[in-house]
C-alpha positions in Angstrom: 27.2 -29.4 -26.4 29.7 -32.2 -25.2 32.9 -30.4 -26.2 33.1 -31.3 -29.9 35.7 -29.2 -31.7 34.6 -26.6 -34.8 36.5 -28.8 -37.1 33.9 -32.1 -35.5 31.2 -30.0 -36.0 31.8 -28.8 -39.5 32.2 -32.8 -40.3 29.1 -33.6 -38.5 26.8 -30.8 -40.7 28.5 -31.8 -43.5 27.4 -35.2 -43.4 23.8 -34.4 -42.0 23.8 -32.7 -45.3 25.0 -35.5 -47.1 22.2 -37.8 -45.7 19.8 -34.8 -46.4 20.5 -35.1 -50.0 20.5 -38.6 -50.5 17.1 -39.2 -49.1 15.9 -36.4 -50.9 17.0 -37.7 -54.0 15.9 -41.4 -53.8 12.3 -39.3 -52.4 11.9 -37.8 -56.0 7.8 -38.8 -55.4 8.0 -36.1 -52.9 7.6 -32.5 -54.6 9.2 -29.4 -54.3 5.7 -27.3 -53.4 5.1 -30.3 -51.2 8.0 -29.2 -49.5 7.6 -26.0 -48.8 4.5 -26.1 -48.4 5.0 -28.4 -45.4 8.3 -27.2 -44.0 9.1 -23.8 -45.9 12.4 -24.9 -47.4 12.5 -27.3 -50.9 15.3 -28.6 -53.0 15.7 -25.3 -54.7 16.4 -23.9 -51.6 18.9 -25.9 -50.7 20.9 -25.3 -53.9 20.7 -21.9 -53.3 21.8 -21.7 -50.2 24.5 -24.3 -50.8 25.6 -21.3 -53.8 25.6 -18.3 -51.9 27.9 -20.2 -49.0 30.1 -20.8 -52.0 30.3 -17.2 -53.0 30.8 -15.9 -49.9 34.0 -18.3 -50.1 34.9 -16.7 -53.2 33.8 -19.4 -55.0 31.4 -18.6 -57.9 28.8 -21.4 -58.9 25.4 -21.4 -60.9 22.7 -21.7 -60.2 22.1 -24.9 -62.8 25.6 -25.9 -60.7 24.1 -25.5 -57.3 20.8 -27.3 -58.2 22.8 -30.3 -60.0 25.0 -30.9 -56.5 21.6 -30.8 -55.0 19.2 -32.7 -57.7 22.5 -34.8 -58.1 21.7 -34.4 -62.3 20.8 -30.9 -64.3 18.1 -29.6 -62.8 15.7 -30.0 -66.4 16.4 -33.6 -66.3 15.3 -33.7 -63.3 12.1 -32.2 -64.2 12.0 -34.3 -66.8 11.8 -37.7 -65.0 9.7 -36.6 -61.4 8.4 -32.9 -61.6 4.3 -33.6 -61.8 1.8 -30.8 -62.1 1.0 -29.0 -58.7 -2.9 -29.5 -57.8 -4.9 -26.7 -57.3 -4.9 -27.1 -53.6 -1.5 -27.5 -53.8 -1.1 -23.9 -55.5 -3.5 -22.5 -52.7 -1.5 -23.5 -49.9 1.7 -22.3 -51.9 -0.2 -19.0 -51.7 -0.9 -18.9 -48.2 2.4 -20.3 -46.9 4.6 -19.0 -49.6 8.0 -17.5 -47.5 8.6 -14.2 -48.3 12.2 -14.6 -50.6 9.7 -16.9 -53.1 
């Protein structure tokens, strides 16, 4: 790298992940299973991850808090207002691609 301190590089992830969460909130057309079944990884995932980095700070979130930071409102509203029935060959690829901790 060109010599960018931790504390740089903490502020630099942090606002990829930022920008990752915005545009995956104004791209509420874009699924969760379409997600993973394209790049493994889905909104979900993210709010989990974002949780257990929290707990292994010692700080103890839910998971309808994780999801919120990530959805950016409670999870079942969410749901509510973009979630659409997976297709069948939606569910099939799910099947085939599904990563293991799913």
């Amino acid at each position: 790298m060109t010599g960018i301190t931790e504390d740089q590089q903490r502020d630099f992830e942090a606002a990829a992940f930022r920008r990752l969460l915005r545009h995956l909130r104004e791209r509420s057309d874009v699924q969760n299973i379409d997600l993973m079944n394209l790049a493994g990884f889905c909104r979900n995932c993210l709010s989990n991850w974002y949780r257990e980095a929290a707990e292994a700070e010692g700080v103890a979130l839910t998971k309808d808090e994780s999801r919120e930071i990530v959805y950016g409102m409670p999870y079942a509203e969410w749901q509510k207002l973009y979630q659409t029935e997976a297709s069948q060959a939606q569910k099939a690829a799910f099947e085939v691609n599904r990563p293991k901790d799913h």
